[in-house]
DSSP file (Angstrom, degrees, kcal/mol; ACC not computed):
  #  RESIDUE AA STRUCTURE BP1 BP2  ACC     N-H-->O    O-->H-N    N-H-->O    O-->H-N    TCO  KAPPA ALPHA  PHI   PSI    X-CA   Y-CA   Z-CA
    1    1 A X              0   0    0      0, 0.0   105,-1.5     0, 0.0     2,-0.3   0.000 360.0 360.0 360.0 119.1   32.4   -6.5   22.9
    2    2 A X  E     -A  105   0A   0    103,-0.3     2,-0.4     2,-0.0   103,-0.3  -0.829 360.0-155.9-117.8 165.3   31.3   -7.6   26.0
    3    3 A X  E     +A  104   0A   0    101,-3.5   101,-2.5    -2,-0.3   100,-0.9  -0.950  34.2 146.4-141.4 122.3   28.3   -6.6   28.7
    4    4 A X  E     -A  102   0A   0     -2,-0.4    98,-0.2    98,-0.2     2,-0.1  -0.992  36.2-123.8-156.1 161.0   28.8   -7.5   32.1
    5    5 A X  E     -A  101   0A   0     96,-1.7    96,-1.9    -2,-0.4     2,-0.1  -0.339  20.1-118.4-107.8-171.3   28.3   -6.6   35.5
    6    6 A X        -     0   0    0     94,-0.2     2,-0.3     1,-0.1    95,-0.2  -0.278  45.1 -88.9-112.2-172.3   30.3   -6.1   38.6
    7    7 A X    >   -     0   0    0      1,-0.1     3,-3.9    -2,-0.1    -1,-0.1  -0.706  56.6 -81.0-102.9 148.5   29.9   -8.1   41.6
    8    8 A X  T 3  S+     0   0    0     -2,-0.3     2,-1.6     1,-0.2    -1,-0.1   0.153 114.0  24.3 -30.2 158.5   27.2   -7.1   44.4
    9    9 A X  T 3  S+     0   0    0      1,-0.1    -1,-0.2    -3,-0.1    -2,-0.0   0.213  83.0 149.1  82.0 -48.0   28.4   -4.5   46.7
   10   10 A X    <   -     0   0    0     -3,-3.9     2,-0.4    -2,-1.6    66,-0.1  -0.009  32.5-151.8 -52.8 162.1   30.7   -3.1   44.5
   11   11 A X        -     0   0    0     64,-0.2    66,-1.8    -3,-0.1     2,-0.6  -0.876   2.6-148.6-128.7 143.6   31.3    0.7   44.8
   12   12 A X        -     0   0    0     -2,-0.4     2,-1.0    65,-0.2    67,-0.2  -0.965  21.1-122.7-124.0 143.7   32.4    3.2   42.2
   13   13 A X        -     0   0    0     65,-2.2     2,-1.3    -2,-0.6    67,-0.1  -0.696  29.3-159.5 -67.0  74.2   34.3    6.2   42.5
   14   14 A X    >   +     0   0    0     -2,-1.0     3,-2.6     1,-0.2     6,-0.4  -0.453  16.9 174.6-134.1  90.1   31.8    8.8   41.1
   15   15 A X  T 3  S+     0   0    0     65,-2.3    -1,-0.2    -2,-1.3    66,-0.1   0.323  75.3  70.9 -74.1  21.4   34.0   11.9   40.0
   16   16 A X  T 3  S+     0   0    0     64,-0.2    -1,-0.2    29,-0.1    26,-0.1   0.667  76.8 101.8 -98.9 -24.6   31.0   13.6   38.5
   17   17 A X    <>  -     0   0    0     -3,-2.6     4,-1.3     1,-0.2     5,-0.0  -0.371  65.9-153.6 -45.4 138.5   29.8   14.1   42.2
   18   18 A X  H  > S+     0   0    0      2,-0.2     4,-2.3     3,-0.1     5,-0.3   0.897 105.4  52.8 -65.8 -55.8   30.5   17.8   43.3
   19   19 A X  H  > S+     0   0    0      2,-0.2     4,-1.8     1,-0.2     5,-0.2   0.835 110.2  45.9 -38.1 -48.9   30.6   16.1   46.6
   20   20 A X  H  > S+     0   0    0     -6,-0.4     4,-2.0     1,-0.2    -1,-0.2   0.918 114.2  49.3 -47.0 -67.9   33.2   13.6   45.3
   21   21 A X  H  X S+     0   0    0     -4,-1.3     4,-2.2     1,-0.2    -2,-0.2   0.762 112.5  40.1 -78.8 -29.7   35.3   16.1   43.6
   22   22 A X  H  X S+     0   0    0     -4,-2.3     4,-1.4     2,-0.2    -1,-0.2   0.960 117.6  51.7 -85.0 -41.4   35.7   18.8   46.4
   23   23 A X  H  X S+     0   0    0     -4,-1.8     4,-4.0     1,-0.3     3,-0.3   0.944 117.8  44.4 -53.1 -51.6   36.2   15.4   49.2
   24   24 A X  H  X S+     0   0    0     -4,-2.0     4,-1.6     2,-0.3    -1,-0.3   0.796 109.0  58.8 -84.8 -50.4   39.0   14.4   46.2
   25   25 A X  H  < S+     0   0    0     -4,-2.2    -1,-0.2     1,-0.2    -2,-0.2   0.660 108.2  41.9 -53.2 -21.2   40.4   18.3   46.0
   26   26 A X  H >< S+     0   0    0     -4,-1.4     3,-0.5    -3,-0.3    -2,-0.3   0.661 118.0  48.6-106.5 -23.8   41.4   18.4   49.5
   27   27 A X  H 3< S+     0   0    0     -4,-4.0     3,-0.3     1,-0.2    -3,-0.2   0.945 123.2  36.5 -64.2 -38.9   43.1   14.4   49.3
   28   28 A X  T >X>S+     0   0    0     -4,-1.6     4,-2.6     1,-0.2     3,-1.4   0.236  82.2 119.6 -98.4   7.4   44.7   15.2   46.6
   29   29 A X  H <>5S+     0   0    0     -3,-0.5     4,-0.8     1,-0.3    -1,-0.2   0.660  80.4  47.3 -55.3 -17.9   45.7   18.8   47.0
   30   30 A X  H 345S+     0   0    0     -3,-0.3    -1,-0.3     2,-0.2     4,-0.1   0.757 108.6  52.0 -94.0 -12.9   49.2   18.4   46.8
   31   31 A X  H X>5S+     0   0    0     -3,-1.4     3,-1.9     2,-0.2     4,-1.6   0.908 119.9  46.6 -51.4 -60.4   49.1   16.2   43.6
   32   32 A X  H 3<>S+     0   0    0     -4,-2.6     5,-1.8     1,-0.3    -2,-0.2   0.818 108.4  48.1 -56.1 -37.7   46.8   19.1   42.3
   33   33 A X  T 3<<S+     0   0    0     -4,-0.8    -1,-0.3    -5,-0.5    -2,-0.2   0.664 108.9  48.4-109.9   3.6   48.5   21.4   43.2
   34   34 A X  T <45S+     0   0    0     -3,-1.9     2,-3.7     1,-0.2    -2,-0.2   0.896 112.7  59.0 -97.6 -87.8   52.3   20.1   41.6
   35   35 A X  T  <5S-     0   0    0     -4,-1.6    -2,-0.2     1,-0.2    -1,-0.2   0.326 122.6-121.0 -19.8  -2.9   50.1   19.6   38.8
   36   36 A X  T   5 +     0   0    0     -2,-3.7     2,-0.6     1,-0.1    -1,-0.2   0.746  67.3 129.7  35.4  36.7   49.0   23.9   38.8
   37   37 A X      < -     0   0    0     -5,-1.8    -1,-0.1     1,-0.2    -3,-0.1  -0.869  41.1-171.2-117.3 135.2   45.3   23.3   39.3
   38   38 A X  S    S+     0   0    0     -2,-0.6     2,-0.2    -3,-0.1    -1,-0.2   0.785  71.1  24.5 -50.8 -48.7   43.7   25.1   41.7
   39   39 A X        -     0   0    0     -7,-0.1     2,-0.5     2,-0.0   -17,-0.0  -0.588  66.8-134.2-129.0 161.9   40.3   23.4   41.6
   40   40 A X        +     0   0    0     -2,-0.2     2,-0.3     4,-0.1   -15,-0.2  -0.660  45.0 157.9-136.8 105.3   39.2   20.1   40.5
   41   41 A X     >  -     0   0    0     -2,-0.5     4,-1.4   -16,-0.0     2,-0.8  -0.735  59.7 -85.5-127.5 155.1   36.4   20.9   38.6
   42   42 A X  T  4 S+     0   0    0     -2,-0.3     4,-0.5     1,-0.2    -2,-0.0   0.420 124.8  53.9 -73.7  21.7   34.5   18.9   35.7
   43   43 A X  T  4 S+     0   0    0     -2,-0.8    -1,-0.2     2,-0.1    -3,-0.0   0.848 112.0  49.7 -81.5 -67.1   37.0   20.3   32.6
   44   44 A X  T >4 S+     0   0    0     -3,-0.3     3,-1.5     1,-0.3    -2,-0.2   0.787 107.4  51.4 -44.8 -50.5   39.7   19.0   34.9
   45   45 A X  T 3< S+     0   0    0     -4,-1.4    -1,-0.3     1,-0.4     2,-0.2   0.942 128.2  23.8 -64.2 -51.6   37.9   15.3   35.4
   46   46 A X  T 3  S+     0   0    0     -4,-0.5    -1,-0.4    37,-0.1    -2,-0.2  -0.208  95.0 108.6-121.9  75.8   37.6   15.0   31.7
   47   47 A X  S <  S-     0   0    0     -3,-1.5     6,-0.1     2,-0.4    -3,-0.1  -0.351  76.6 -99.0 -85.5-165.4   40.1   17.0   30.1
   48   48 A X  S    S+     0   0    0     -2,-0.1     2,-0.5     2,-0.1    -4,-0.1   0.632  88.4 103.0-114.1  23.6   43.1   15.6   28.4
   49   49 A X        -     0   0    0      1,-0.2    -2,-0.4    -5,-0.1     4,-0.2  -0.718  54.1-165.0 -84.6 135.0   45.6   15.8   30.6
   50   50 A X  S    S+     0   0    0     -2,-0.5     4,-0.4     2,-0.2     5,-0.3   0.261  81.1  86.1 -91.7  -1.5   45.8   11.8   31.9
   51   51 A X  S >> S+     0   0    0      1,-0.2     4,-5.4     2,-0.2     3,-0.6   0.988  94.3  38.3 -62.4 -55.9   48.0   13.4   34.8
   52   52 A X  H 3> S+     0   0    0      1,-0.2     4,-1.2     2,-0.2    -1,-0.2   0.775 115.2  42.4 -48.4 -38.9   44.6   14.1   36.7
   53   53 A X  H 3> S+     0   0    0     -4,-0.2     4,-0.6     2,-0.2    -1,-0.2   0.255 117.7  53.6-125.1  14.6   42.3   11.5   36.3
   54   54 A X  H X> S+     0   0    0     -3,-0.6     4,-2.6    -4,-0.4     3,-0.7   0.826 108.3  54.0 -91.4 -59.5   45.8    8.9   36.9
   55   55 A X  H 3X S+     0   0    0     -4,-5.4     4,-2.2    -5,-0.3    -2,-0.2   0.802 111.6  39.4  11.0 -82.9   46.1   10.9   39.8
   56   56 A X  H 3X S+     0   0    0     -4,-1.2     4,-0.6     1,-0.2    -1,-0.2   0.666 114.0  54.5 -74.9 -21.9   42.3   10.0   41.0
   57   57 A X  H <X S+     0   0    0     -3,-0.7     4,-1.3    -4,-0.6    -1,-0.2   0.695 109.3  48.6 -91.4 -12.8   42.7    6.6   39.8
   58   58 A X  H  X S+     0   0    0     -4,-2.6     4,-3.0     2,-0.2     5,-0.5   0.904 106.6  52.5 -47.0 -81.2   45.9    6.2   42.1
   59   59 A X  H  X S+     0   0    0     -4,-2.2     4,-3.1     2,-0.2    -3,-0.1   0.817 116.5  48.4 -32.1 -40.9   44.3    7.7   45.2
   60   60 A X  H >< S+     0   0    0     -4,-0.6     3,-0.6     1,-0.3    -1,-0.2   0.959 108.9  44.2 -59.8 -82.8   41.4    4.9   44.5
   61   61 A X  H 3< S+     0   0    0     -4,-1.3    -1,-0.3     1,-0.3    -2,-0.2   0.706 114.8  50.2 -57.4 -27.1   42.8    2.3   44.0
   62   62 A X  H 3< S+     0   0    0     -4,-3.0    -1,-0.3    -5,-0.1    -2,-0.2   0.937  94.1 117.7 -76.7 -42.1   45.3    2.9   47.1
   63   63 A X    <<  +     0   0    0     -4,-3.1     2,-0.3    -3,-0.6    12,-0.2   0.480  39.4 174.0  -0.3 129.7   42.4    3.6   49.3
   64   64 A X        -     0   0    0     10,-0.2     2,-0.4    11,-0.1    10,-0.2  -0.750  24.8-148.9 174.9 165.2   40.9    2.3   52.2
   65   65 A X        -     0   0    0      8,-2.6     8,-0.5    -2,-0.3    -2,-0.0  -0.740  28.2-112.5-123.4 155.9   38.9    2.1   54.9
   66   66 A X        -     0   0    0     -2,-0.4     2,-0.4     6,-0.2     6,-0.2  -0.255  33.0-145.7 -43.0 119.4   38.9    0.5   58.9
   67   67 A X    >   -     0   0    0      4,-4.5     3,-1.5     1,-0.1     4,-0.1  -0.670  26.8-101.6 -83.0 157.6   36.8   -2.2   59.5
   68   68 A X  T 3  S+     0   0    0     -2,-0.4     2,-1.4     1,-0.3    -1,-0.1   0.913 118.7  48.1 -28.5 -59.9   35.1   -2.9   62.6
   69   69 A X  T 3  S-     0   0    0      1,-0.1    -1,-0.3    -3,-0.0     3,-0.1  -0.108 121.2 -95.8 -88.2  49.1   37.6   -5.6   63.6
   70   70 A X  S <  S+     0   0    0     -3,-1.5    -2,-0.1    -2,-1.4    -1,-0.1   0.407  87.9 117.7  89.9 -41.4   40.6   -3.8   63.0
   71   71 A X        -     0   0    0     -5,-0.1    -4,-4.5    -4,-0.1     2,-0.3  -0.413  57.1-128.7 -89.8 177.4   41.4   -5.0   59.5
   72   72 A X        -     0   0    0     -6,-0.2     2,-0.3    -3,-0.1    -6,-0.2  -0.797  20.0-167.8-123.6 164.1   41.5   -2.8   56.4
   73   73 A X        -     0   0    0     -8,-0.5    -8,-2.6    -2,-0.3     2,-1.2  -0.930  27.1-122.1-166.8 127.9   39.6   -3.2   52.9
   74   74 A X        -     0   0    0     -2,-0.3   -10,-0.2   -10,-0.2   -11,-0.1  -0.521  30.5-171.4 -80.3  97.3   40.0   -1.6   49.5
   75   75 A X        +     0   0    0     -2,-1.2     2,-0.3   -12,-0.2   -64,-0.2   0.650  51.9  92.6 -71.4 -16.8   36.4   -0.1   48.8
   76   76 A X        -     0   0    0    -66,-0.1   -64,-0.2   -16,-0.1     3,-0.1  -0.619  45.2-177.4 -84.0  92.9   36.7    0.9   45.5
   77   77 A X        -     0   0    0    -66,-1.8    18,-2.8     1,-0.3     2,-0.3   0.771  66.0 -86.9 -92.5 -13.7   35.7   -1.2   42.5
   78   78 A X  E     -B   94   0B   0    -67,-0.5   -65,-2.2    16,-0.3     2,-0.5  -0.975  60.6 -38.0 150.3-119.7   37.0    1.6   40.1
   79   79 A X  E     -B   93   0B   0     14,-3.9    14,-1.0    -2,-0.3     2,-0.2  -0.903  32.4-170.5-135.1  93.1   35.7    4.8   38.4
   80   80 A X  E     +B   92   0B   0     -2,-0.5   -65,-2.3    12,-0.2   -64,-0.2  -0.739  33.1 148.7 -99.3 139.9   32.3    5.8   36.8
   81   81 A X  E     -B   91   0B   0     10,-1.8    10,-4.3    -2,-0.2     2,-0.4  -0.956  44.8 -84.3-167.5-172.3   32.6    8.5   35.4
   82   82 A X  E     -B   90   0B   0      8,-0.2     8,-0.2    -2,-0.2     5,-0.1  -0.732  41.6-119.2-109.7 119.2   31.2   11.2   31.9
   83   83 A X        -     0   0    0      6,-2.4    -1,-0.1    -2,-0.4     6,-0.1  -0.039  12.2-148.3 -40.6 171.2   32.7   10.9   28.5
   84   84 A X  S    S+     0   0    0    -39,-0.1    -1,-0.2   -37,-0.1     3,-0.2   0.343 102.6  56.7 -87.1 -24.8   34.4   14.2   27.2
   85   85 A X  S    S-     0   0    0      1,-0.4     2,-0.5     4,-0.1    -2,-0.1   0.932 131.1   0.0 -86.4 -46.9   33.5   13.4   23.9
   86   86 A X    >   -     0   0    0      3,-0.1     3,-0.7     1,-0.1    -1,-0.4  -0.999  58.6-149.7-129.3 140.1   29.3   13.2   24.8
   87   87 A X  T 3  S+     0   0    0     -2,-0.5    -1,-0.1     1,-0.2     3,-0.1   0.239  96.8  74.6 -81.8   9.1   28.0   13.9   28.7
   88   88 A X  T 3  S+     0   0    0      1,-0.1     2,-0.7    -6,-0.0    -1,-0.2   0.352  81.0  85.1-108.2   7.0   25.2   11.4   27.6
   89   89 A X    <   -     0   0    0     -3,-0.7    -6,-2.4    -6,-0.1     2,-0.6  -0.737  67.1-156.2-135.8 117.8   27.7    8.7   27.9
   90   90 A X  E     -B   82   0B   0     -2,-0.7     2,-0.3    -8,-0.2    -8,-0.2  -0.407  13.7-160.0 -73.6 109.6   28.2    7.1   31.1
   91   91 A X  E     -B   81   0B   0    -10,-4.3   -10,-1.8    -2,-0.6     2,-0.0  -0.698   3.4-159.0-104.5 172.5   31.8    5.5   31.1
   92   92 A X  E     -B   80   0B   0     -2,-0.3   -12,-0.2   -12,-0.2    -1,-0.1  -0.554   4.8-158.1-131.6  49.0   32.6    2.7   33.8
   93   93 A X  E     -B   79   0B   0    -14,-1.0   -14,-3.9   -15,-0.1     2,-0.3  -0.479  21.5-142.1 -57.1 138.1   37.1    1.9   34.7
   94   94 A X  E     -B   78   0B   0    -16,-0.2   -16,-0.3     1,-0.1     4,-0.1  -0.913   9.4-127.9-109.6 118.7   37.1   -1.2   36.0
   95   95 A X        -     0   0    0    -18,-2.8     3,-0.3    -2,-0.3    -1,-0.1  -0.227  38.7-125.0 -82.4 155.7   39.7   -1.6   38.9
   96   96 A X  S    S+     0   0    0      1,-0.2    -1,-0.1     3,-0.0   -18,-0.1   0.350 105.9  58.7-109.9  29.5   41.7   -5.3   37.1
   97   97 A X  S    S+     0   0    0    -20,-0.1     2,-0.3     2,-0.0    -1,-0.2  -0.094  85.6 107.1-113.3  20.1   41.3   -7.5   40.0
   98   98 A X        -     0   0    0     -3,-0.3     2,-0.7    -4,-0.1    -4,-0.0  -0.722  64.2-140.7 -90.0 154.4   37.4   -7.1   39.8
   99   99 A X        -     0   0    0     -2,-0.3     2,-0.3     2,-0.0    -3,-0.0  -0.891  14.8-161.4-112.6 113.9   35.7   -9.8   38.7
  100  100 A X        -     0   0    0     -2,-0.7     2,-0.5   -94,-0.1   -94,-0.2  -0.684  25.5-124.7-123.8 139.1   32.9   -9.0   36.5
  101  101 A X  E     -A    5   0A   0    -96,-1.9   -96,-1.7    -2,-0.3     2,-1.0  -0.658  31.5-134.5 -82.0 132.1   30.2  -11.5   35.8
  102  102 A X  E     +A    4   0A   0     -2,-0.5   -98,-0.2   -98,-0.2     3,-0.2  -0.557  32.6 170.7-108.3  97.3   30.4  -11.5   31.6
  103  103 A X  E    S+     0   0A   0     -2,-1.0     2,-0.3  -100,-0.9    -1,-0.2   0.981  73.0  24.7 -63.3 -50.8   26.1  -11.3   30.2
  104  104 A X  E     +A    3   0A   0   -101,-2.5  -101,-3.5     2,-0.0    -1,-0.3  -0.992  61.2 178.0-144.4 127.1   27.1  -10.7   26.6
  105  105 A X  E     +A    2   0A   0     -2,-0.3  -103,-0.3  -103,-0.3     2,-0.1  -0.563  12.9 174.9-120.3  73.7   30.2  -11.5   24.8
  106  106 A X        -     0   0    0   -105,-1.5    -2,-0.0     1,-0.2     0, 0.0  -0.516  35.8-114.0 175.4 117.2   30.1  -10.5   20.9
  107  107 A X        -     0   0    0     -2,-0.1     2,-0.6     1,-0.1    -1,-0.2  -0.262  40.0-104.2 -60.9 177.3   33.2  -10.8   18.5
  108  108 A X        +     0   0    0      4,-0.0     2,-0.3     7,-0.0    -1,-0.1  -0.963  53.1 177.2-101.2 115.8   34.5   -7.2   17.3
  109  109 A X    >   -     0   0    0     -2,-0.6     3,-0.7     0, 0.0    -3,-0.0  -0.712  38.1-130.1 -91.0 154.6   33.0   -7.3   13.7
  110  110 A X  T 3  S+     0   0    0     -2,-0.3    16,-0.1     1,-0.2    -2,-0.0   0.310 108.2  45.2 -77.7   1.0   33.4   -4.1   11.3
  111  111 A X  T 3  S+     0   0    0      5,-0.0    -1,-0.2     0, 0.0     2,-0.1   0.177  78.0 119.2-130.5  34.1   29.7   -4.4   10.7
  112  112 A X  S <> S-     0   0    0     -3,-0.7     4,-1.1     1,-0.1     5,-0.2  -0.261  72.6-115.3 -87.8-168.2   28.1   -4.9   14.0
  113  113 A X  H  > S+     0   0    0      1,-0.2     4,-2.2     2,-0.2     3,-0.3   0.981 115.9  46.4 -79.4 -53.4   25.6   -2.1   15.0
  114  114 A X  H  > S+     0   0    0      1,-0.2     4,-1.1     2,-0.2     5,-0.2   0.679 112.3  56.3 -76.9 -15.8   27.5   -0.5   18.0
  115  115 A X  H  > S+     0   0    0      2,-0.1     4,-1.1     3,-0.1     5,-0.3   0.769 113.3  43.7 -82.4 -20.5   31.2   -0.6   15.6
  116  116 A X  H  X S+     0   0    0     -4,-1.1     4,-1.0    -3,-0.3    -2,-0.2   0.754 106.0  57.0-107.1  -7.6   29.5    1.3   13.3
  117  117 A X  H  < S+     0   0    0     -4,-2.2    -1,-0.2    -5,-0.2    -3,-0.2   0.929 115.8  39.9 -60.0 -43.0   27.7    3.8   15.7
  118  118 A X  H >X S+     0   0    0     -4,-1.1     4,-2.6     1,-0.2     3,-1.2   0.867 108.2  59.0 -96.4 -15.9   31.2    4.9   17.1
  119  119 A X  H 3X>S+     0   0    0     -4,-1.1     4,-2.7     1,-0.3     5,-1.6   0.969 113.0  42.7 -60.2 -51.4   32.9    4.9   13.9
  120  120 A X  H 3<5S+     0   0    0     -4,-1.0    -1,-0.3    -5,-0.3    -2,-0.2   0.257 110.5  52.6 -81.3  18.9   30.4    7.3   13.0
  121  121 A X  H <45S+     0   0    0     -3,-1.2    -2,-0.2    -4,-0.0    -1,-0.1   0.671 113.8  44.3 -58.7 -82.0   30.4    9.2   16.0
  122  122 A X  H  <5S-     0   0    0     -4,-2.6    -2,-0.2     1,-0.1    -3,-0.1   0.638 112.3-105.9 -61.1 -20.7   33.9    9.6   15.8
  123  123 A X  T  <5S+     0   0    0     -4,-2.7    -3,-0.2    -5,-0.3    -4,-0.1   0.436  73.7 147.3 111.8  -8.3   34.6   10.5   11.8
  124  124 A X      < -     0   0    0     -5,-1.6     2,-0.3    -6,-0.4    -5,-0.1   0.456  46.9-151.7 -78.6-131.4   36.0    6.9   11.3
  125  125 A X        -     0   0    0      0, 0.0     2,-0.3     0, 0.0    -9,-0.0  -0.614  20.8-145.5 157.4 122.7   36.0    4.5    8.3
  126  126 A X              0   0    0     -2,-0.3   -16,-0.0   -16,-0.1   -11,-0.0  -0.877 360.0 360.0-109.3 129.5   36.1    0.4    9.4
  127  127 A X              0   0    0     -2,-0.3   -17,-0.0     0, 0.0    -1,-0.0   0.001 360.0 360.0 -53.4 360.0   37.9   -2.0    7.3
């Protein structure tokens, strides 16, 4: 288990915006729309079709925008975005050439506090 942050600057994609998501319904409208959804609306951002939100992590990661001088630069550090399972949990894809400065590093035990929160979240039983 680790906790760590992103490097200064960095930007996240933030598909819970309404702004975000309509900007992200007209770039992607033809993805969407080979896909048959009309709208891209927050079922669609976390449902469980992976089609969508692969989709939205394409279009990021290919992104980019003009610099002053000409050159071009990938803005986009990945994806914040709201579980499906609880809206009270804020999830973070991490683009994999970021480099994230690492705070906390913790083996994965079967009795730490946070394995036995999601185990019991989820319905599971640790070993």
């Amino acid at each position: 288990m680790v906790r760590a942050h992103p490097p200064d600057g960095c930007v996240f994609l933030d598909v819970e915006s309404l702004k975000t998501r309509q900007f992200l319904q007209s770039e992607l409208a033809l993805g969407l729309a080979a896909l048959g959804m009309a709208s891209l609306d927050v079922p669609e951002i976390r449902g469980k079709d992976r089609r969508v939100t692969s989709l939205i992590a394409q279009w990021a990661w290919n992104y980019t925008v003009e610099l002053a001088d000409g050159s071009h630069a990938y803005p986009f550090c990945g994806i914040r975005y709201l579980s499906r399972v609880d809206s009270q949990w804020v999830c973070w894809a991490v683009f994999e050439d970021v480099h994230l400065d690492v705070i906390e590093a913790l083996p994965v035990a079967h009795n730490t506090e946070p394995m036995l929160t999601i185990a019991a979240t989820s319905g599971l039983t640790v070993h």
